[in-house]
N, C-alpha and C positions, 0 to 999 in steps of 0.2 A: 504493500500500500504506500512507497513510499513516495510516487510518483505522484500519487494522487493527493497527498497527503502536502507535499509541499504547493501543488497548484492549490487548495482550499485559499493559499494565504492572499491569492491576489486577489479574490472576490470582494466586493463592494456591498451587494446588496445581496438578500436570497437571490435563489433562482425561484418565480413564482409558477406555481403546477396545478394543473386541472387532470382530476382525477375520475376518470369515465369507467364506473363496474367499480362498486363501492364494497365486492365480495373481500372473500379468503384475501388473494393478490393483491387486489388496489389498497387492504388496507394494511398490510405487508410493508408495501412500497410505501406507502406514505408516511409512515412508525419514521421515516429517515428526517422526517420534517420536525415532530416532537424530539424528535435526539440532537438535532443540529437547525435548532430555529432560526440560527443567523447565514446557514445556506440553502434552505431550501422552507416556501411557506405555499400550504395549497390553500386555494383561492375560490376554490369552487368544484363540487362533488357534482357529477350525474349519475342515476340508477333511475331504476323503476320502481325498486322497492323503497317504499317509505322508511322501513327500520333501518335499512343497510345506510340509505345517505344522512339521515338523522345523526346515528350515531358518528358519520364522518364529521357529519357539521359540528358534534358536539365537542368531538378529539381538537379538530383544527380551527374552530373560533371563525367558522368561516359566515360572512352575512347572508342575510334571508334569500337577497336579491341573487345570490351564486350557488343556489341549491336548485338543481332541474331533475326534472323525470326523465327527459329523453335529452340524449348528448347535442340533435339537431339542433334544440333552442340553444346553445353553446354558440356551436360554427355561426350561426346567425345573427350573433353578435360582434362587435368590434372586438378584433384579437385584445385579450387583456391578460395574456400571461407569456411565458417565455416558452413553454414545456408541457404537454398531455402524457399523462400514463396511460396508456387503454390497456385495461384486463376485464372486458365484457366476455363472454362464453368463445369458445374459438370460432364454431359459424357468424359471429358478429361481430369482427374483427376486420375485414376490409372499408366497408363503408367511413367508419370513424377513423378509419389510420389516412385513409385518403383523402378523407375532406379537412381534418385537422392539418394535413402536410400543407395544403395546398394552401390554408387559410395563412399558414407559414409559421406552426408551431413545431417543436422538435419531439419526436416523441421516443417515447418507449412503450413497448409493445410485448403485452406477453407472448411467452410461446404456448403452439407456434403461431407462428406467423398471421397464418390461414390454413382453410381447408380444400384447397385447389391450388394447382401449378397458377392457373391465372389468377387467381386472387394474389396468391405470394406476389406473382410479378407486378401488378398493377400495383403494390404499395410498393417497392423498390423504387418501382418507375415514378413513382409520384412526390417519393422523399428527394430523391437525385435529382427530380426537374423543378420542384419549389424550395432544393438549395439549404432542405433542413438536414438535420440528424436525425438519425433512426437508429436505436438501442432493441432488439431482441433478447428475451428473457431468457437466455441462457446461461441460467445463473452459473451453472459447473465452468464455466472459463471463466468468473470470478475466484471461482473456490480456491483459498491461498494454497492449497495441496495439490490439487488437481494441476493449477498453474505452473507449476514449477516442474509437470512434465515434460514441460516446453525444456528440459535439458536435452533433451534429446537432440536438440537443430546445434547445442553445442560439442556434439561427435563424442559426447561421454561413451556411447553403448556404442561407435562409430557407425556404420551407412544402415539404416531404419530396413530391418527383411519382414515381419510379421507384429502384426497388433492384437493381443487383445484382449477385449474388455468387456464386462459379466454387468449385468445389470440386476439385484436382485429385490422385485419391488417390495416383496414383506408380503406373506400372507393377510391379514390383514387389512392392510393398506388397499391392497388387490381387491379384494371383499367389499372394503368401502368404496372407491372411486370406482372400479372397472366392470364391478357387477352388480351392486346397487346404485352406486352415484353418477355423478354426471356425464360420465365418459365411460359409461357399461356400451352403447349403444351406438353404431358410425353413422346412422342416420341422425341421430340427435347432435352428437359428435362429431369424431371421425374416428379413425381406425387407429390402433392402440401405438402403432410403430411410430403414429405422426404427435399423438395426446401427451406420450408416456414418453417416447424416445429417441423424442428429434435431436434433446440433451445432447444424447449417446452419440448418434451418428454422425454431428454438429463434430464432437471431440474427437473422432476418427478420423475425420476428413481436417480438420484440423492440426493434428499430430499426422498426417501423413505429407502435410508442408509441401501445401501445394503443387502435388501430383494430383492429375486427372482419372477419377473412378473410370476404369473402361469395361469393366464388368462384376455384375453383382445378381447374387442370387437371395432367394430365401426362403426358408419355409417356420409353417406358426401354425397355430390351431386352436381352438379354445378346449381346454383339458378341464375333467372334474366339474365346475358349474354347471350342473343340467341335470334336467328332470332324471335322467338316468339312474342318476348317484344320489336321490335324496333316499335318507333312511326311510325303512319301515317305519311308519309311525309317527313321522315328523309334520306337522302343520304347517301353513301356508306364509305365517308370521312368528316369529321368536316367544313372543312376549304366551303365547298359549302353546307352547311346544313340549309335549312329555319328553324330547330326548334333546333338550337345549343343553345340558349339562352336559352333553356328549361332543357339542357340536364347539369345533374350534372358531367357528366364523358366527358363530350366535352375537348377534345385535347385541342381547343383553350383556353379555360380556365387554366387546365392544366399545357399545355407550354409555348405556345404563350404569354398570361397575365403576366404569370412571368418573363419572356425573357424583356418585357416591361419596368417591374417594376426593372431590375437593379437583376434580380435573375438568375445566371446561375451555381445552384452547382444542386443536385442532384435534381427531375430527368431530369433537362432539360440539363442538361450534360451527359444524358445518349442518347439523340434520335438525338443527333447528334458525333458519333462516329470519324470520319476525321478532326472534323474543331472543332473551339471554336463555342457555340452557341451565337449567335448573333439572330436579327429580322429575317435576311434573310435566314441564315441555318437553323433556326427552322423553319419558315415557308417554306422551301424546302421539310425537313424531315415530314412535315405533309402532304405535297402534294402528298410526294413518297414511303415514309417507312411506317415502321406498327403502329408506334405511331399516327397516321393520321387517323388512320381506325376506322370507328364505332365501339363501342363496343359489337354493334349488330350484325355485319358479319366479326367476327375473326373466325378463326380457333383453338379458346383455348377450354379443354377439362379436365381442370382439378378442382377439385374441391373450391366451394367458400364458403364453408360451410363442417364444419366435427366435430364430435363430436370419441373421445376415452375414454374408462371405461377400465380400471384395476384393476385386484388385487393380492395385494404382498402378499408373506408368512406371517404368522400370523395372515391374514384378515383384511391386511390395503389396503384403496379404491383409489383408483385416478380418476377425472373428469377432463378430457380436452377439450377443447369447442376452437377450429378456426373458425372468422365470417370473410366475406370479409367488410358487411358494416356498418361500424360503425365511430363516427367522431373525436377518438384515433387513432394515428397510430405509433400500437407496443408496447403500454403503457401496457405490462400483468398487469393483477388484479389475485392476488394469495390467498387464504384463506387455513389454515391448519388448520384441527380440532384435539385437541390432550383431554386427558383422565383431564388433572388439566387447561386446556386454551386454547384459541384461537389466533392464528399469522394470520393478515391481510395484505397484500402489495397490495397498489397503485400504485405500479410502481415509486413512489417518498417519500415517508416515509413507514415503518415497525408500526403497533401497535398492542400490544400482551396484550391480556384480560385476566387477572388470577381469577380463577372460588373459588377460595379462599376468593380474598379480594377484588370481585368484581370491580378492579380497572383495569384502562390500563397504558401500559406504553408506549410510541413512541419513535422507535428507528431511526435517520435519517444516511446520510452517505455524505461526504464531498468530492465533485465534484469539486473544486475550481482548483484541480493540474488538474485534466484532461482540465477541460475548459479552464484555461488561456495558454495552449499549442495549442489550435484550433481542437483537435481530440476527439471530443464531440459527434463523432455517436457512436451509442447505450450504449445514457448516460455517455459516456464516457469509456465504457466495448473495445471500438478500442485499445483506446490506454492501458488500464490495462492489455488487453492479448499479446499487441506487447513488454509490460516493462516486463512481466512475461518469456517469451521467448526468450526474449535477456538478461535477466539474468540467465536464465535456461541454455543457450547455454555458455553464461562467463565464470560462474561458475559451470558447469558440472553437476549440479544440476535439475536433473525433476521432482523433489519432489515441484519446483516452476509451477509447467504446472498445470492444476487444469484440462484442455481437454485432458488429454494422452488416449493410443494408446487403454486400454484394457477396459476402464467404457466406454468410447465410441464408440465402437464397440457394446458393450455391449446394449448402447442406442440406437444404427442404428438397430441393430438385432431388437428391440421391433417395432418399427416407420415400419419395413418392415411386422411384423406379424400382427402388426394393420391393414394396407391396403390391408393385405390379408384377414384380417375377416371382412372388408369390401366390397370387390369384391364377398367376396364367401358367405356373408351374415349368417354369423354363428359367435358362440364366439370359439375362438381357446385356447387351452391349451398348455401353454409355454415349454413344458419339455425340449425342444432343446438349450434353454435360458440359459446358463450356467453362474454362479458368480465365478468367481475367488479367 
């Protein structure tokens, strides 16, 4: 951080931010305002939902007149800030990246992107031609650990031959988001490799430094979730189930247990949308909403298992591997195999085995400024891309964005030909895949 850390000093005034999808994310992102009031102050919340912007207005002290329901009464107005976060759901992600770019704000954009080739492009196209910045949520190229893979381009392991890297999303976690929540379903959604793992493929195509994907296969399936596998005797909903106590993915365990125990951040903050959770809103939302619902009789359709194979110019390899069950959640395990050494990530130290002098060396990374600010999801990678982006935005500067407009497109292009060499069950060749 220390790059960023010395640009903070030539700032003048915040950077002022409009915060569009006042969920999980936008309000993530915005936590960066309350820790460092004197760089960044938001100015004005949009949702649809009454409780979700309320409470934004109530965090940021933001006036009556800059609280909307729909993002358009924003654009409609005379620009009056520097900077938009948009983290509306992913289908509702082009229109507001597009018209905010053009209006000539700078934005940041969850991931991913969008959910189309031409969606991604037309907001590329639209930041590059109205001369803004554009930040992608990819937090893991913030992650101070993850970053420091980047030894690699310095010939530590010397010439880069195979990647690779394990995604394991947590039992759990899979449970909540991919088969009851909001990204169980592609039609509602999109498909799990774009929702869950553009992260991933983002870091791949990244760490192979700017070599051209020329061919990429893959295969995935949805395993376990389904009528198939529900026990004898199991009910439709947790909360009335005689074999809940059996079941590892049981709601009540879940939400309910934690609600309990004095825990209401994620995700039992997520299954109650209107209200704080409490015993009684949780156990309402189980009775009524989807978090309640067997995991045996959803409607999710997307994959819980997927494996991607690449390979770049010069005949370097890539293995990516997404499990849904495993008892990590989100810890990547990375291995790079290079010509003089070997680079290992556990997700929490770096060690790099030199084929020379048979020895290793561990390299770690220092989380103390993220953590004692409280913005410690993903490792602290929240907060390193919200400090990167509001000094980006300060100081005019996108040379601090490490997620810009043109690698990451670049990584969505590959994450969409992947899941087409999956459906169509063949290995596809990249020609269309262009480097800059």
């Amino acid at each position: 951080m220390g790059q960023n850390s010395s640009q903070a000093g030539k700032m003048t005034a915040p950077v002022r931010a409009i915060v569009v999808g006042g969920g999980c994310r936008g309000e993530i992102y915005s936590q960066y305002a309350s820790i460092h009031p004197e760089r960044m102050k938001v100015v004005a919340v949009a949702d649809p939902r009454k409780f979700a912007r309320t409470k934004l207005q109530k965090q940021h002290k933001i006036v009556e007149e800059n609280v909307f329901e729909d993002w358009q009464a924003v654009v409609e107005r005379d620009k009056f800030a520097d900077a938009v976060l948009i983290c509306t759901p992913d289908r509702l992600h082009k229109e507001p990246a597009v018209a905010f770019a053009k209006k000539g704000y700078h934005v940041l954009l969850e991931k991913p992107m969008a959910t189309t080739v031409e969606d991604c492009t037309a907001i590329v196209e639209a930041c590059i031609q109205s001369g803004v910045m554009l930040s992608v949520g990819h937090v893991l190229r913030y992650d101070p650990v993850i970053h420091k893979i980047k030894l690699i381009d310095a010939g530590v392991i010397g010439e880069v031959i195979h990647i690779q890297h394990l995604e394991p999303v947590g039992f759990y976690h899979f449970a909540h988001s991919f088969v009851r929540g909001n990204w169980r379903n592609e039609a509602e959604s999109s498909f799990a490799l774009l929702t869950k793992s553009c992260h991933d493929i983002d870091l791949i195509h990244h760490w192979a430094g700017g070599r051209r994907c020329v061919k990429v296969s893959s295969f995935g399936s949805v395993s376990h979730f389904n009528k198939d596998n529900k026990p004898a005797g199991a009910a439709d909903r947790c909360l009335n189930c005689s074999v809940e106590k059996d079941c590892p993915y049981s709601a009540c365990k879940i939400y309910l247990d934690s609600v309990k125990k004095g825990h209401t951040g994620w995700p039992v903050s997520v299954i109650c949308p209107n209200s704080l959770p409490d015993i009684e809103s949780v156990t309402e939302a189980l009775k009524t909403g989807p978090y309640g619902r067997c995991v045996y009789e959803c409607d999710n359709d997307v994959c819980s298992n997927q494996v991607v194979n690449m390979e770049f110019e010069g005949g370097v390899t890539a293995a990516f591997s997404m499990v849904a069950f495993t008892e990590e959640i989100c810890k990547r395990k990375t291995t790079i195999y290079g010509s003089k050494g070997e680079l290992s990530c556990n997700g929490h130290e770096i060690h790099v085995f030199n084929f020379l002098t048979q020895k290793s060396r561990k390299h770690t990374a220092d989380y103390n400024t993220t953590r004692q600010f409280g913005m410690s999801g993903h490792g602290g990678a929240d907060y390193c891309l919200m400090h990167a982006f509001i000094s980006a935005v300060a100081n005019n500067d996108p040379s601090l964005i490490r997620s810009g407009p043109v690698e990451t497109l670049q990584s969505h292009l590959l994450v969409f030909e992947a899941e087409r060499s999956r459906l169509e069950s063949r290995v596809l060749h990249c020609g269309d895949i262009k480097q800059s």
